[in-house]
N, C-alpha and C positions, 0 to 999 in steps of 0.2 A: 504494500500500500504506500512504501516510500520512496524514493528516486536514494540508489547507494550511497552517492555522490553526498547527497545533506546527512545520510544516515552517516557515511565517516566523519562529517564536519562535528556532528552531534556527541559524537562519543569522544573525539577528541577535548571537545569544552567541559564535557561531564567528565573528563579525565583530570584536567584543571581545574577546575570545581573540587573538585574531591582532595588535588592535593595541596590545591594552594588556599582555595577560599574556607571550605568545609573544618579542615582542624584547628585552626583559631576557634571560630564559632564553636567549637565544641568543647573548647578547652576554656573560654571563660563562662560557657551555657553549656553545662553537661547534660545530655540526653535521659529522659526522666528514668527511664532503664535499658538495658543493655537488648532487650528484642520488644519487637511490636509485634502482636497475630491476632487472627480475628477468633470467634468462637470456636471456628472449626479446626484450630492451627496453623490457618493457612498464614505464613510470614508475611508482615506488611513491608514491603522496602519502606527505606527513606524517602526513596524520590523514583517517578517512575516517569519515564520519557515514550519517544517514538520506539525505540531499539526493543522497549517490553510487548509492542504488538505488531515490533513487523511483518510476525507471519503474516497477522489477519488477512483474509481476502475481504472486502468488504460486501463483494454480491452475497459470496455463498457464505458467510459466516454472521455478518450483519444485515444484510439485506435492506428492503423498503418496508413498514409498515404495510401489515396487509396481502405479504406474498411473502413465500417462504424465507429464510427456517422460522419466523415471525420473530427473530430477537428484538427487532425494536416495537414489537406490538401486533394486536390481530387485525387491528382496523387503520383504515387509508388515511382516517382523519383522526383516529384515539377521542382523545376528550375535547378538541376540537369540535367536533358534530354532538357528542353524547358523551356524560360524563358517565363514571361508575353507578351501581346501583348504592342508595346507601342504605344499610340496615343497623336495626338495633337489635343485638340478640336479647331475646325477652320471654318472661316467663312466669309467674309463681302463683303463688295460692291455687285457688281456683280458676276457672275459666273464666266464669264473671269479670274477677282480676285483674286475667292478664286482658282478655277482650277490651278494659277502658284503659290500659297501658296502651296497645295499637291504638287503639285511635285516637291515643294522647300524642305518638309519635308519628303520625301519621299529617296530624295538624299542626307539628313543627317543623314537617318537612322528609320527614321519613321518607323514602321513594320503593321500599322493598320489606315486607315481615318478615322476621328470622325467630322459630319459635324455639325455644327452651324447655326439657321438660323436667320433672321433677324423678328421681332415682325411682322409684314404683314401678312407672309406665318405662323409663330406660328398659329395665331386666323383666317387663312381662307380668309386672303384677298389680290386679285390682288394689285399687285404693283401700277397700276391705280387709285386704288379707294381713296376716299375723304381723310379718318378715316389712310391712308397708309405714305400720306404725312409727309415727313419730319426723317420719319423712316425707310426709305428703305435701306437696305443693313447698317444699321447703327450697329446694333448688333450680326448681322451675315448677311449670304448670301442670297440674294432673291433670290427666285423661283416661278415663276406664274405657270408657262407649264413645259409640258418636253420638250421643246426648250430649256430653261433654263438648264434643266440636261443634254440635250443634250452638251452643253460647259462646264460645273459641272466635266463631265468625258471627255472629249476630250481626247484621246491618254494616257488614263487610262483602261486597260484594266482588266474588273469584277472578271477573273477567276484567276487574279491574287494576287488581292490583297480583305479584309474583309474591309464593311463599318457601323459606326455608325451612325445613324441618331437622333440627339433628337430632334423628333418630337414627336406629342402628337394626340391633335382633329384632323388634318389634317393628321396620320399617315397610315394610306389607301390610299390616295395621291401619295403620299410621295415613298410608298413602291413602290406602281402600276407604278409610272413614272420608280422607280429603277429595275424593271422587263423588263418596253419594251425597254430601254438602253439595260440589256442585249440580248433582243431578237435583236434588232440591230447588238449586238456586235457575234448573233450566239451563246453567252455564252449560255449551255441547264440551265433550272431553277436550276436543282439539284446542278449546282457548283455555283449557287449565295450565298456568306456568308456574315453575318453581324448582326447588328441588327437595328430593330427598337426602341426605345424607348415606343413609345406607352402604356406610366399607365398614366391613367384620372383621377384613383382616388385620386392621390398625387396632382393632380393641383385641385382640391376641397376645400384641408386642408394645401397646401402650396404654389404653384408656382401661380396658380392664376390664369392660360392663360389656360380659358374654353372655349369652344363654344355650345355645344350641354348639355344639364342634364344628371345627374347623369347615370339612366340605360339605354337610347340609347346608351352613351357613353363604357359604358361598352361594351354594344352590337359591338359597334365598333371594340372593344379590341378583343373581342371574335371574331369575323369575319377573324382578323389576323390570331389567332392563330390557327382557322381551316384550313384557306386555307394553311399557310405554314407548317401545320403537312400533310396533301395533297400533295401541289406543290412544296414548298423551303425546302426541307429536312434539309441545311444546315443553314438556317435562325433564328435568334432567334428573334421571334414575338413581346416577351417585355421585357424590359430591367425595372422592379421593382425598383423603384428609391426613395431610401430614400436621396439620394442627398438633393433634394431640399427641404425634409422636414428638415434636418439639414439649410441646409444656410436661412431659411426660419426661424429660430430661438430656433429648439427641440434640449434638451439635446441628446447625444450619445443612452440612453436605450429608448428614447422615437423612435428616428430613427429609431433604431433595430426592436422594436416590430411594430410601425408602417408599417412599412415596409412589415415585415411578412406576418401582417393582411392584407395589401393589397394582398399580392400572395396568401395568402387561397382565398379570394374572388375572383381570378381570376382564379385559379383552380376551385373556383365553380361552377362558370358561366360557366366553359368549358364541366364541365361534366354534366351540366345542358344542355347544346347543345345536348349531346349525344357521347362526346368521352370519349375515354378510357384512363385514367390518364398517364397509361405509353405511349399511343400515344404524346402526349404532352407536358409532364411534362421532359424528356430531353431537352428541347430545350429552359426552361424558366432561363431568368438571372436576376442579380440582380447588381444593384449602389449603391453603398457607399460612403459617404465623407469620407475624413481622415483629423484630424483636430491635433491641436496643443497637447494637453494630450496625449503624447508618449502609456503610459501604457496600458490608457483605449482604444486604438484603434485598438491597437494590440488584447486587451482580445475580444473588439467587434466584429471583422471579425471574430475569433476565433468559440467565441459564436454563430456568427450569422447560421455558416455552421452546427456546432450540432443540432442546434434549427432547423432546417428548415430539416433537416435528419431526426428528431424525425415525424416533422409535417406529412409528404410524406409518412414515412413508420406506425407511428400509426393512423392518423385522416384520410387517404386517401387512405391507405392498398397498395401502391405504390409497384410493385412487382420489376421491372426493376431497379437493382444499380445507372443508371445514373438517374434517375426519383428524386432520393435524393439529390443531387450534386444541392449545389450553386455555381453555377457559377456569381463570379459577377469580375466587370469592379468596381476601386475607382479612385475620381478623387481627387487633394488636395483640398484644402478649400477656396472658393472663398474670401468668407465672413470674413477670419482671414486677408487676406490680407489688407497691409495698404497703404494709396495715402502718408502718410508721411514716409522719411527713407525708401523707395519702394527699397533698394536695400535689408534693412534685410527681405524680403519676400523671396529671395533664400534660406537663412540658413529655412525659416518657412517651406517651398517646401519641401525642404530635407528632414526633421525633418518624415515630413506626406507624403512623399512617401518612407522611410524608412519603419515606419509603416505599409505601405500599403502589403510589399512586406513581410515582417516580419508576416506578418497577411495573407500572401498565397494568396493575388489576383492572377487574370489570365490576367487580362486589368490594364492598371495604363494611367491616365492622369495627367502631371504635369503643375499646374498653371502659366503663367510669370508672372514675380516681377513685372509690370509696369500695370496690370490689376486692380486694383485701380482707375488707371488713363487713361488707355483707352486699348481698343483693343490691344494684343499683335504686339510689331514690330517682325521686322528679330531676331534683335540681339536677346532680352529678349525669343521669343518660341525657339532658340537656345537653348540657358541656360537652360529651361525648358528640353528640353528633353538631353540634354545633363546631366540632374541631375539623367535621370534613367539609362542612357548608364555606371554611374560612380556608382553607386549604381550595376547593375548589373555584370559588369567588375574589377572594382575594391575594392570591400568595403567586399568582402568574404563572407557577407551571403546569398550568394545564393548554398554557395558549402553542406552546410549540411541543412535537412530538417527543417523547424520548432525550431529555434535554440533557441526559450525560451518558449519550453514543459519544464515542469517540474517545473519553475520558482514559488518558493511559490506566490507570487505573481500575477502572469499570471494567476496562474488556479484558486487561488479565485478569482480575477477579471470577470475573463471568466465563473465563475459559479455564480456568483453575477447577470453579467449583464444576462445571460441566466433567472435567478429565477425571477429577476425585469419585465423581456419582456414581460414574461410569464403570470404576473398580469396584466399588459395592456391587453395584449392577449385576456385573460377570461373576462376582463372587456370590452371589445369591443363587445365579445361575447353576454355576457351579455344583449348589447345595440341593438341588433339584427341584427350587422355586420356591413361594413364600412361603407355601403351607409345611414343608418340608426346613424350612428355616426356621419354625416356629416352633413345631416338636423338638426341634435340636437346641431350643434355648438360645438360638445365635440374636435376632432383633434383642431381644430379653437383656443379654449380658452387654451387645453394643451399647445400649441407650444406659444402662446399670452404670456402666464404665466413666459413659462419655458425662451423667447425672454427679459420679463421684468427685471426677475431677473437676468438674465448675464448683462446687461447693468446697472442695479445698485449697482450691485457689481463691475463691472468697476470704475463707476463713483467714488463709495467711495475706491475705491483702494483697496479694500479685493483681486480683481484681476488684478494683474500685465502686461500691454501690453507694449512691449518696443515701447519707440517712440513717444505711446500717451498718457497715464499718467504716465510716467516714464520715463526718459534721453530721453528728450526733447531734441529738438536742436532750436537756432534760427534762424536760416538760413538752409532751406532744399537743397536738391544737388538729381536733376534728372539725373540720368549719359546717358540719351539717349534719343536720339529724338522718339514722341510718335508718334503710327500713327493717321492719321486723314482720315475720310472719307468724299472725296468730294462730294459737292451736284453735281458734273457733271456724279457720278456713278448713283445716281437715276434719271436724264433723260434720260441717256442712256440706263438706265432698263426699265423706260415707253414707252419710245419709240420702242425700242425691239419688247415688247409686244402688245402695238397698231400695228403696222405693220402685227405681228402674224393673231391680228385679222382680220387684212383685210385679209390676202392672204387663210386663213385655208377653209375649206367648214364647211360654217355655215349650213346648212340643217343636216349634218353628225351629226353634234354637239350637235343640237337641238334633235335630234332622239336619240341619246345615252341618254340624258339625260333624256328625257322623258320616256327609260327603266329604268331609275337608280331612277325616285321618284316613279315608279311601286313597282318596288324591293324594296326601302326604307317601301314604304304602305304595303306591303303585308309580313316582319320581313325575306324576301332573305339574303343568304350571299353577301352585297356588292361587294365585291376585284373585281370578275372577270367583273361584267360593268365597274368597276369606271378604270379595266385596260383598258377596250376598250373605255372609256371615255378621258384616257390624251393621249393614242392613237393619237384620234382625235383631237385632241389639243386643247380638251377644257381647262379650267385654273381652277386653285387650286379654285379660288373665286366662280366662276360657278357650279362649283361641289358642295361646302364649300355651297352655299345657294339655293341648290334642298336639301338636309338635312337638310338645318336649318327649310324650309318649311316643311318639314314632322315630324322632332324632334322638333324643336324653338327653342329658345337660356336659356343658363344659367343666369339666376340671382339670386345673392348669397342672401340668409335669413339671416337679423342680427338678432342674440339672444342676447340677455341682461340674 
């Protein structure tokens, strides 16, 4: 990309630099410590010039906006024509609840839902049940039935607005209840947009909330994504979540590539079904955290859209241009934020949803400063989204594409962390793929590993966290009241739901389900019973244990 000729001029003056100007400077300003690296190890130079990217070719490696390998973005114009969607991840108490949270976020400017649920409904159990007690509605929103989504959506109408769901084991469920709302609402399937969450394999090696083994679960995954390449044209089946393998304790390139590898394994599984890549492979998304290292998150989104461009059109022979497009949704980093000095979590926000957008997301979720400490209030998911309305509005970069291509910097980073992914990658391979990586304890011990060493670098202070081992304060200052969730929301959820049961037709109920563990024995595409399952208003639980009786449940293998 450089003419030789400036490329020797260049090295000659950064040879001078070095011996004549650089050791003074360093000798009356000594260097804060003797190396620089980012989260994932990757060494920061001092100073990086033309010489560190003159491989780059700029067609095939950067290219234009909007045509392959998409490193500087999916779209011709980015945020130019259309900004990201902004969401608020939300959720708690009741439905009631969160129902007047959206459309409190909604009338601030919200432009997307992203629903939250409460631990219950994660792992497949009624609000009622034993094991449910004490956690209902505590960390997000219960939902048993679609009674429950029936008030979820009250006076929210489908073909208006796109919904996120992070859900998981139960996302079959989950989606079915969000189908017969819209057949409620008249909306036809084709205008229902959104996504499900729905990757199992990431709660294997990180999040941790299984219910069903390894390949039923899969199977699961795979059942989405047939029927809404079928039915939800506008649907994205899975939302690929390295999310939670970050907050869960991976460096940045271990997310990256972990990540990946979960989406090749679920393209494979699809086209092991019998579809056709390009049937499919539009509609699949991806999650990202964005975390504190400004540089490496930017190069990581970056990277991640090449890499998965490469994967589609070499390993997969993906014909269809959108088949290649990562599309992913980042949220900021749960896990950086801190319960002390909770107000400098807005500068950390900012920081990681700069990035976010810097790095060409399509989705951005921004965290509140007081989630440390509990559930977002009013005021703080304010803030929150207000950081992306001033990022978007006023902070200029969204007026030109991609505004640190070129950046010596950026593109080694961005080709650094691409080269690193890429060994995981082959080493997964290797292993004989995810699920095979999972029985072996290998994602398990990576992330153990990579969790260990950030905290004892903490601890001994090689890493810097304002607040908690550096400018301390003795006296903290909570500027807001937190919310709390009443234990008066979970009886009025069980009770709800007891009610439910009396008045529904239990026969109806009973006969659905008795086609849904046919279906489950015989390897059917679930969706379309388990629709006419909450239909009938059977419950998440009910459903959740005629598959555990056909699949069983998960219990995780310690390796030593």
């Amino acid at each position: 990309m450089f003419d030789q000729k400036r490329l020797g001029e260049i090295q000659k003056k950064e040879k001078h630099w070095k011996e004549e100007t650089l050791p003074g400077w360093i000798q009356n300003h000594p260097e804060r410590r003797s190396d620089f690296h980012t989260s994932s190890n990757i060494h920061i130079k001092r100073l990086y010039t033309p010489e560190d990217i003159k491989t780059v070719d700029y067609v095939n490696d950067l290219g234009f906006p909007g045509e392959y390998p998409f490193t500087r973005g999916l779209h011709a114009t980015m945020y130019r024509g259309r900004l990201w969607t902004m969401r608020q991840f939300s959720g708690y108490g009741t439905a009631q609840q969160t129902n007047k949270r959206f459309k409190y976020l909604l009338k601030e400017g919200e432009t997307g839902l992203s629903i939250a649920f409460d631990y219950p409904t994660i792992l497949g159990l009624d609000s009622d049940h034993p094991m449910s007690l004490g956690e209902v509605g505590k960390c997000g929103v219960a939902v048993s039935s679609l009674q429950d989504m029936e008030v979820l959506f009250n006076g929210i109408p489908l073909d208006k607005v796109t919904t996120s769901m992070t859900i998981n084991g139960p996302a079959t469920m989950l989606l079915a209840m969000y189908v017969a709302i819209g057949d409620m609402q008249r909306v036809p399937r084709k205008k229902l947009g959104g996504t499900t969450q729905n990757d199992m394999l990431k709660e294997f090696h990180a999040q941790k909330l299984c219910i069903f083994p390894p390949e039923p679960s899969v199977k699961l995954v795979t059942d989405i994504v047939e029927y809404c390449t079928k039915h939800l044209p506008r649907w994205n089946p899975i939302s690929i979540s390295g999310y939670h393998i970050r907050e869960a304790g991976s460096n940045a390139v271990q997310e990256l590539a972990f990540t990946l590898a979960d989406g090749i394994a679920y393209v494979e599984s699809a086209i092991e079904r019998g579809l056709k890549v390009d049937e499919f492979a539009p509609r699949l998304s991806f999650f990202f955290a964005a975390h504190n290292n400004f540089l490496e998150e930017i190069a990581k989104f970056r990277a991640a859209r090449r890499l998965w461009a490469e994967i589609m059109k070499e390993r997969f022979k993906a014909k269809n241009p959108r088949s290649l497009w990562m599309r992913m949704h980042i949220q900021t980093s749960g896990c950086t934020l801190t319960a002390t000095q909770p107000i400098n979590n807005v500068i950390r926000v900012a920081f990681q949803s700069l990035a976010a957008v810097l790095g060409g997301t399509q989705s951005l979720h921004t965290n509140s400063f007081d989630e440390a400490l509990a559930l977002p209030s009013e005021d703080a998911v304010r803030v929150a989204l207000r950081t992306q309305q001033i990022i978007a509005h006023e902070s200029g970069v969204t007026d030109t594409i991609d505004p640190f291509a070129g950046s010596y910097c950026i593109e080694t980073l961005t080709d650094e962390m691409e080269e690193r992914a890429i060994k995981y990658i082959d080493k997964i391979d290797s292993l004989g793929g995810v699920i095979s990586g999972i029985e072996k304890g290998f994602f398990q011990k990576e992330i153990a590993d990579s969790a260990y060493k950030y905290q004892k670098n903490v601890e001994n202070k090689e890493r810097t966290l304002v607040g908690i081992n550096e400018y301390t304060v003795k006296k903290d200052w909570v500027p807001i009241k937190l919310l709390r969730i009443k234990h008066q929301a979970e009886k009025e959820q069980i009770d709800a739901l007891q009610k439910l049961k009396k008045k529904r037709n239990d026969k109806k109920v009973k006969q659905v389900l008795s086609r849904l563990h046919k279906a489950a024995e015989h390897d059917e595409n679930l969706m379309p019973t388990i629709v006419q399952a909450v239909k009938s208003y059977a419950t998440l639980g009910e459903i959740c244990d005629v598959l555990r009786n056909v699949f069983g449940e998960y219990k995780e293998q310690i390796t030593i």
